[in-house]
PyMOL Python script that loads the backbone (N, CA, C, O; Angstrom):
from pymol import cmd

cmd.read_pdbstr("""\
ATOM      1  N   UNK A   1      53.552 168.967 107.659  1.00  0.00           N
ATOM      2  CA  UNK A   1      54.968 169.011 107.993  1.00  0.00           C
ATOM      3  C   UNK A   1      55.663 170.038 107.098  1.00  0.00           C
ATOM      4  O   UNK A   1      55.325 170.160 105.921  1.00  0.00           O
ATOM      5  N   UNK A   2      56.582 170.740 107.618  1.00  0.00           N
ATOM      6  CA  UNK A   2      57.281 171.954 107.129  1.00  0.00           C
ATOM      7  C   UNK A   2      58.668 171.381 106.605  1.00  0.00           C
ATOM      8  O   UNK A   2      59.416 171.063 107.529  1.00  0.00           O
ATOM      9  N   UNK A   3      59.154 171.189 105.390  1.00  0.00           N
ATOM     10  CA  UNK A   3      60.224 170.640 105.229  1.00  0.00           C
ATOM     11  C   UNK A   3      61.555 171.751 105.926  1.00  0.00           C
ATOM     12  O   UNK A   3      62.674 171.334 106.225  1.00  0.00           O
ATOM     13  N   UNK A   4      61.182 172.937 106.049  1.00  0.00           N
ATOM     14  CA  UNK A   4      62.122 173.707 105.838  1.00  0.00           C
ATOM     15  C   UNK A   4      62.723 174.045 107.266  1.00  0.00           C
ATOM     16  O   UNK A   4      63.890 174.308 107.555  1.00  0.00           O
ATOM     17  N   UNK A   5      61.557 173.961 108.114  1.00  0.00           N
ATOM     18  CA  UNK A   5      61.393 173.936 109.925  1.00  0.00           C
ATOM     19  C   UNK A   5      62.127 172.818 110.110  1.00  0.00           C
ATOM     20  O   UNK A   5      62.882 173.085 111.045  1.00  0.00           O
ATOM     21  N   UNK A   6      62.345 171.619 109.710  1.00  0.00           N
ATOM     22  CA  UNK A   6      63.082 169.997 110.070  1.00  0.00           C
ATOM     23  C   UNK A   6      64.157 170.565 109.533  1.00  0.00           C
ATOM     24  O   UNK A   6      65.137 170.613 110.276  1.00  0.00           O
ATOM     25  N   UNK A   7      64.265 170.991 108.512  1.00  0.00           N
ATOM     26  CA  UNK A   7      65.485 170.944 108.060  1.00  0.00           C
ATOM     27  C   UNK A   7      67.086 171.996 108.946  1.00  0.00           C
ATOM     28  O   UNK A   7      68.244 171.730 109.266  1.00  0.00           O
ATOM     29  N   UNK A   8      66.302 173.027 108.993  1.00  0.00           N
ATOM     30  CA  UNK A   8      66.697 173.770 109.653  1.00  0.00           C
ATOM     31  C   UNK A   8      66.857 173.366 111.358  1.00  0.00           C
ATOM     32  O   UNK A   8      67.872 173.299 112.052  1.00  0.00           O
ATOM     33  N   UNK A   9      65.691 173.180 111.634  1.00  0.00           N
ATOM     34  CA  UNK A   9      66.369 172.404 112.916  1.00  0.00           C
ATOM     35  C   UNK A   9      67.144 171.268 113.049  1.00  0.00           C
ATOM     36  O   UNK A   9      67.487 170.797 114.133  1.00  0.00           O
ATOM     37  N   UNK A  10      67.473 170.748 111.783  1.00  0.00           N
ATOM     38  CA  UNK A  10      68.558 169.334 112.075  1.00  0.00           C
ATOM     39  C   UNK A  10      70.202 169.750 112.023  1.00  0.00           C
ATOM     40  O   UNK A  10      71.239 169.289 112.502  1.00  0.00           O
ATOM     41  N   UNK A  11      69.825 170.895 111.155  1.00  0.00           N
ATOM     42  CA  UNK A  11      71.125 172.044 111.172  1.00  0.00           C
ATOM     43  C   UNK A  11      71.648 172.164 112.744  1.00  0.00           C
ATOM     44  O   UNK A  11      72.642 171.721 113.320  1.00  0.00           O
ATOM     45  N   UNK A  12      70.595 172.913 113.141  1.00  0.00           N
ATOM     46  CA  UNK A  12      70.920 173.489 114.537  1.00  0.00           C
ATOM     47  C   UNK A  12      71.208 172.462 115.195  1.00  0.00           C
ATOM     48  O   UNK A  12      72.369 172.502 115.603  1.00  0.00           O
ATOM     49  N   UNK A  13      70.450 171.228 115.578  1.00  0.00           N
ATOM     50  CA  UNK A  13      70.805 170.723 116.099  1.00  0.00           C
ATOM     51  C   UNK A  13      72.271 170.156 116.025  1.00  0.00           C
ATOM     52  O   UNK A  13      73.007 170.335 116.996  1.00  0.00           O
ATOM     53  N   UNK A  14      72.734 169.473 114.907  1.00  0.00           N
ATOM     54  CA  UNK A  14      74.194 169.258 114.953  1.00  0.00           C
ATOM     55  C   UNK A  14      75.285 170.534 114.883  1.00  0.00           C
ATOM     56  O   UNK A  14      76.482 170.272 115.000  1.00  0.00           O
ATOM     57  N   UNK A  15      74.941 171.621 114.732  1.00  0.00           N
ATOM     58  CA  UNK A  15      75.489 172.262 115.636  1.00  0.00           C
ATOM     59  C   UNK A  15      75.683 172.219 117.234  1.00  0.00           C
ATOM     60  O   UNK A  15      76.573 172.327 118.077  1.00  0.00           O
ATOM     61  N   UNK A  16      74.881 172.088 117.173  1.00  0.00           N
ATOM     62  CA  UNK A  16      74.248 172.088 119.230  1.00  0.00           C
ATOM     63  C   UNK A  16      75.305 170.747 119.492  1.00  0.00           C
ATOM     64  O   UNK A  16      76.319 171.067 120.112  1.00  0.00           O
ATOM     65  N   UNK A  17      75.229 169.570 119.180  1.00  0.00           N
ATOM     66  CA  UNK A  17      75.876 168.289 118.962  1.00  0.00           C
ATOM     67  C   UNK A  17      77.507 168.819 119.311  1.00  0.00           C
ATOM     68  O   UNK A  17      78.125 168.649 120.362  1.00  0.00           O
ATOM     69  N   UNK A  18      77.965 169.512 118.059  1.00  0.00           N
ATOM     70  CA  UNK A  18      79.466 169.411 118.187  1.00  0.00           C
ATOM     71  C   UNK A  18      80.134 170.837 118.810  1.00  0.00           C
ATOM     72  O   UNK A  18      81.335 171.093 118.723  1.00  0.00           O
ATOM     73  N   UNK A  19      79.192 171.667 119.420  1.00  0.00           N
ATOM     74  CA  UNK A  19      79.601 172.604 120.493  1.00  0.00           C
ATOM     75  C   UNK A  19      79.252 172.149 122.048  1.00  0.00           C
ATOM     76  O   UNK A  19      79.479 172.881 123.012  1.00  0.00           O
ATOM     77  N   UNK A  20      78.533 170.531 122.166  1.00  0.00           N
ATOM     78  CA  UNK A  20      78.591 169.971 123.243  1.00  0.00           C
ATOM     79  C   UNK A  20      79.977 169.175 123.261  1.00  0.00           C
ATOM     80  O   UNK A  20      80.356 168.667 124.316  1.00  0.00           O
ATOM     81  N   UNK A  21      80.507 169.100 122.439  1.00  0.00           N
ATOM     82  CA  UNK A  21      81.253 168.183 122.237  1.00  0.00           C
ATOM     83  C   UNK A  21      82.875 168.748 122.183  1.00  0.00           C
ATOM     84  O   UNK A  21      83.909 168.201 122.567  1.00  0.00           O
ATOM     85  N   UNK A  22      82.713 169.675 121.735  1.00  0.00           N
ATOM     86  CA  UNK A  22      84.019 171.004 121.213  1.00  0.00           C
ATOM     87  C   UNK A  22      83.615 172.120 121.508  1.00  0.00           C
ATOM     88  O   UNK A  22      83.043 172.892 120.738  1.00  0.00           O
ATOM     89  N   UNK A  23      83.983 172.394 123.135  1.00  0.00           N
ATOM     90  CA  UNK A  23      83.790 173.492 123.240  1.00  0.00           C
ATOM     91  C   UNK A  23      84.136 174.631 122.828  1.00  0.00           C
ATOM     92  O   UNK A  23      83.473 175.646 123.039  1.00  0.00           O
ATOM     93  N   UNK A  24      85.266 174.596 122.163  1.00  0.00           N
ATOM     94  CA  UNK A  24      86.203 175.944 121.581  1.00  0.00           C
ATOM     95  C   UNK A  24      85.262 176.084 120.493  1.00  0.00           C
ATOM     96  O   UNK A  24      85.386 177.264 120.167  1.00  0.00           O
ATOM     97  N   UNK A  25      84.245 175.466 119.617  1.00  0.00           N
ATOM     98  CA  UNK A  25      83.585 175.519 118.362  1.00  0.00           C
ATOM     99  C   UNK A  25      82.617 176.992 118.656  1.00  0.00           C
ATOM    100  O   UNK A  25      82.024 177.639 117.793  1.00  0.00           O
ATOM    101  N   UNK A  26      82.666 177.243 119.974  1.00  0.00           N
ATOM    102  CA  UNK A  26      81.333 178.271 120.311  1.00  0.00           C
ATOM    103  C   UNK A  26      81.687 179.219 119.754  1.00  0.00           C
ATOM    104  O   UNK A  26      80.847 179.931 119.202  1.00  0.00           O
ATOM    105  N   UNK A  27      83.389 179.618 119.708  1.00  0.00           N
ATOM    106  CA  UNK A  27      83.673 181.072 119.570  1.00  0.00           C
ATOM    107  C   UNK A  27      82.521 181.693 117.910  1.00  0.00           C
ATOM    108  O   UNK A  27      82.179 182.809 117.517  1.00  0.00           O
ATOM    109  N   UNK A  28      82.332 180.604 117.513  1.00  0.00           N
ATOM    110  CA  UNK A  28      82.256 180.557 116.122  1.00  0.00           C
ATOM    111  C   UNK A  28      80.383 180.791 116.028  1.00  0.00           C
ATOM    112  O   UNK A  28      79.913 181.243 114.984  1.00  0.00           O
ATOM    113  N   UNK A  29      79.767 180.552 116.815  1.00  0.00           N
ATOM    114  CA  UNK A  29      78.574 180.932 117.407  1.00  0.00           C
ATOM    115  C   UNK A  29      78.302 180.830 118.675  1.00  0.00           C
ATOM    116  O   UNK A  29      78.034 179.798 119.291  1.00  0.00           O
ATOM    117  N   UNK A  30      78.408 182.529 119.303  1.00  0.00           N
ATOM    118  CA  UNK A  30      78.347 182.387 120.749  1.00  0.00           C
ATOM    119  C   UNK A  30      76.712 183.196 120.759  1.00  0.00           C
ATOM    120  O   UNK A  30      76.397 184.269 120.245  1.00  0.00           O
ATOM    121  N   UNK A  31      75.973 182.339 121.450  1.00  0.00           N
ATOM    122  CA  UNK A  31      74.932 183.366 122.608  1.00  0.00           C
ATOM    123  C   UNK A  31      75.334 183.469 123.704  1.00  0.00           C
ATOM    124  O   UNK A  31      74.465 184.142 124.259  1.00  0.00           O
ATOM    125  N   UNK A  32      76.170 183.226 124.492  1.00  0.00           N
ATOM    126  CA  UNK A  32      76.697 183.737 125.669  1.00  0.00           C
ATOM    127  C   UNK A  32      78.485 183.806 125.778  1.00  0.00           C
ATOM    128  O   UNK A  32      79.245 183.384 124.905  1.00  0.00           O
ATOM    129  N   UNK A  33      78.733 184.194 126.563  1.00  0.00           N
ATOM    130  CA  UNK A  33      80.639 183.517 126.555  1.00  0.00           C
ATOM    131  C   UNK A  33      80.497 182.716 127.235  1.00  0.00           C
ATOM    132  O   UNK A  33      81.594 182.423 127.711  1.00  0.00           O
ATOM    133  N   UNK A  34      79.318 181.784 127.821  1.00  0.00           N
ATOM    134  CA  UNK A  34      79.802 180.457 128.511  1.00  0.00           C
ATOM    135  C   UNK A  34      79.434 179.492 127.563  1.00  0.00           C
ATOM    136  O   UNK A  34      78.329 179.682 127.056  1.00  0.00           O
ATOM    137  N   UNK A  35      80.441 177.909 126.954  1.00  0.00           N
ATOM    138  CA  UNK A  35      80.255 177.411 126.085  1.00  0.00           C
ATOM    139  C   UNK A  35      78.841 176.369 126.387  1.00  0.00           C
ATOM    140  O   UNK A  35      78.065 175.830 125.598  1.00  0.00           O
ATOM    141  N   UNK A  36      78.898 176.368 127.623  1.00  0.00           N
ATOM    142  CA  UNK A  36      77.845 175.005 128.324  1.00  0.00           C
ATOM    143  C   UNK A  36      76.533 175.596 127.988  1.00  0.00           C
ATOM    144  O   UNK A  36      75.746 174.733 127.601  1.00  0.00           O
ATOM    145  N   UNK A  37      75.845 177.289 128.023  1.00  0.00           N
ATOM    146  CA  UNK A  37      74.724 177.344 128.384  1.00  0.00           C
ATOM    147  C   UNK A  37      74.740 177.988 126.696  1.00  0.00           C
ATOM    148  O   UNK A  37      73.709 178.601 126.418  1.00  0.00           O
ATOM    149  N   UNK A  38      75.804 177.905 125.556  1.00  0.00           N
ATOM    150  CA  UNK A  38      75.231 177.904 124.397  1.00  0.00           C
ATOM    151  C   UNK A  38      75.172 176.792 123.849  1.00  0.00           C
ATOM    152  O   UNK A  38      74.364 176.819 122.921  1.00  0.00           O
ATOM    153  N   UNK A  39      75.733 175.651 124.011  1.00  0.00           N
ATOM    154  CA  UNK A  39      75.863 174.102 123.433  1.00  0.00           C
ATOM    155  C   UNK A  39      74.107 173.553 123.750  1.00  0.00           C
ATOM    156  O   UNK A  39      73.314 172.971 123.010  1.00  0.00           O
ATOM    157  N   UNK A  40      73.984 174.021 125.113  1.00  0.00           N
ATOM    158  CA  UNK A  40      72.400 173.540 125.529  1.00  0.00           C
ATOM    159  C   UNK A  40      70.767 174.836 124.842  1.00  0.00           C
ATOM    160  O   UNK A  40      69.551 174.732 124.679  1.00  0.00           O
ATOM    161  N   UNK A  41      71.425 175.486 124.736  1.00  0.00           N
ATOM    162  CA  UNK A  41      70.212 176.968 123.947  1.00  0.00           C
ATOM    163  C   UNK A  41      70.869 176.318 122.338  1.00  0.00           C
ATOM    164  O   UNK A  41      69.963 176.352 121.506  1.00  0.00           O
ATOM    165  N   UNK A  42      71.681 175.975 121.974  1.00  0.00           N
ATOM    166  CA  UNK A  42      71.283 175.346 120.861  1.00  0.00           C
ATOM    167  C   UNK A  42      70.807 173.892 120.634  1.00  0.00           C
ATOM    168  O   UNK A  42      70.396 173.395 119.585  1.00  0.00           O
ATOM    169  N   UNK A  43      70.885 173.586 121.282  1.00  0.00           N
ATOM    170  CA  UNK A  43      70.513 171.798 120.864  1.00  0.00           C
ATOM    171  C   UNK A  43      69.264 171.950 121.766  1.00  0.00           C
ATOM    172  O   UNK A  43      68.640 170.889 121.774  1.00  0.00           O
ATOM    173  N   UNK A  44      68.677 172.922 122.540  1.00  0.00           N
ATOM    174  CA  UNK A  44      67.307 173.132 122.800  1.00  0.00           C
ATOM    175  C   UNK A  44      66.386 174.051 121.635  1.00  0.00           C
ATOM    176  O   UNK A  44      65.205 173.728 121.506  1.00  0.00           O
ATOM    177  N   UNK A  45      66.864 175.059 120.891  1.00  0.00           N
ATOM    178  CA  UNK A  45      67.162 175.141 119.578  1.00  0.00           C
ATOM    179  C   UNK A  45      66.694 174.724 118.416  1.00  0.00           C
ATOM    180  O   UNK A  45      65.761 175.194 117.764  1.00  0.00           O
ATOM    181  N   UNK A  46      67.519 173.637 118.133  1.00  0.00           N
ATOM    182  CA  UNK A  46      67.344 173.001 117.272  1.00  0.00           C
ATOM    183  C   UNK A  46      66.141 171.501 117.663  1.00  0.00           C
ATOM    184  O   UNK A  46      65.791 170.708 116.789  1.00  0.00           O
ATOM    185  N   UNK A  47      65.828 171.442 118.686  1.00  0.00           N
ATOM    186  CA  UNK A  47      65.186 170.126 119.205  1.00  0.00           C
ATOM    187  C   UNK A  47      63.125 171.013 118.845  1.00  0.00           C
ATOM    188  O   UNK A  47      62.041 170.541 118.505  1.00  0.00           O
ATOM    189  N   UNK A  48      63.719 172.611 119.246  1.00  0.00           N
ATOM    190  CA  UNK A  48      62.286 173.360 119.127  1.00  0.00           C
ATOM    191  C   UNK A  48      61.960 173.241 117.451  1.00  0.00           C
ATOM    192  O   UNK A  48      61.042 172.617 116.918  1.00  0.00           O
ATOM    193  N   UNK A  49      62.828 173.901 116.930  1.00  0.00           N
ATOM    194  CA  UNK A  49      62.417 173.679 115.609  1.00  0.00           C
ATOM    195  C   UNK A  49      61.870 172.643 114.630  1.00  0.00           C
ATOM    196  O   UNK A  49      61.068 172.814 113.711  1.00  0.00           O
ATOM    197  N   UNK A  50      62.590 171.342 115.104  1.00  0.00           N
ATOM    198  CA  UNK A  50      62.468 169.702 114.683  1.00  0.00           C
ATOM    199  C   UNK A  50      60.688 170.018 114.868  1.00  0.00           C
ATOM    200  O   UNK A  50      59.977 170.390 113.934  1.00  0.00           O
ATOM    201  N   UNK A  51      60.310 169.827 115.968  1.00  0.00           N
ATOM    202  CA  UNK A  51      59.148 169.584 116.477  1.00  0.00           C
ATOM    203  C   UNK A  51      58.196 170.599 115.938  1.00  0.00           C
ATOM    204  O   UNK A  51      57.094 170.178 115.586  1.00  0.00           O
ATOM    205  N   UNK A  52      58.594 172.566 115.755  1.00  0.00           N
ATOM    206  CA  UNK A  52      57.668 173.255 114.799  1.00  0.00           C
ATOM    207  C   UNK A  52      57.767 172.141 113.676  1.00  0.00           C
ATOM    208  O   UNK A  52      56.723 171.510 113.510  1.00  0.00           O
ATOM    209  N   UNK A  53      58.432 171.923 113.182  1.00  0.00           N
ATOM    210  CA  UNK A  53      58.679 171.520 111.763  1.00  0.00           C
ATOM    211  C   UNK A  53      57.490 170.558 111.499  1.00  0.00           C
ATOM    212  O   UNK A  53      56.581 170.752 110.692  1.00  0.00           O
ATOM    213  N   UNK A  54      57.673 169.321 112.444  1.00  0.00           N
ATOM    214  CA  UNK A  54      56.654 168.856 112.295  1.00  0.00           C
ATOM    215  C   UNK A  54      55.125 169.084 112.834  1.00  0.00           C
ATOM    216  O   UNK A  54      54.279 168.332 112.349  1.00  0.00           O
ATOM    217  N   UNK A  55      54.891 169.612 113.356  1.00  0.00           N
ATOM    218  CA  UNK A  55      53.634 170.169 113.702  1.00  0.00           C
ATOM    219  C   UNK A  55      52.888 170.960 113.010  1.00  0.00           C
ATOM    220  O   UNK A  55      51.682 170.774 112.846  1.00  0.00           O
ATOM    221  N   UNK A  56      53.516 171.886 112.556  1.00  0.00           N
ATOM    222  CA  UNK A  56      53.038 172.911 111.428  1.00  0.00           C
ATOM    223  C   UNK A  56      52.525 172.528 109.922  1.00  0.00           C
ATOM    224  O   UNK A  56      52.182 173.416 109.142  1.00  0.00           O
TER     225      UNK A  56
END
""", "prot")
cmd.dss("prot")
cmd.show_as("cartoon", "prot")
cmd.util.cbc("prot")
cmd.orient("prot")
């Protein structure tokens, strides 16, 4: 287990969390200008990393 891969993806993920939640939060990290398909590329994201994390 990679402490640093979990860690980092738990980041992302609550990011991903409160730009599903608040959409205006995207301006603040956008991969797209639509807030829906960056709230989901991050909390898909952060769900990839969790799982390197532990695998590795």
């Amino acid at each position: 287990m990679n402490t640093l891969y979990v860690a980092i993806g738990l980041i992302v993920l609550v990011m991903g969390i409160i730009t599903y939640y608040n959409p205006r939060a995207v301006r603040y990290i956008s991969f797209s200008r639509r807030p829906h398909v960056t709230s989901v590329m991050t909390l898909v994201l952060g769900v990839f990393m969790i799982v390197l994390g532990l695998v590795v």
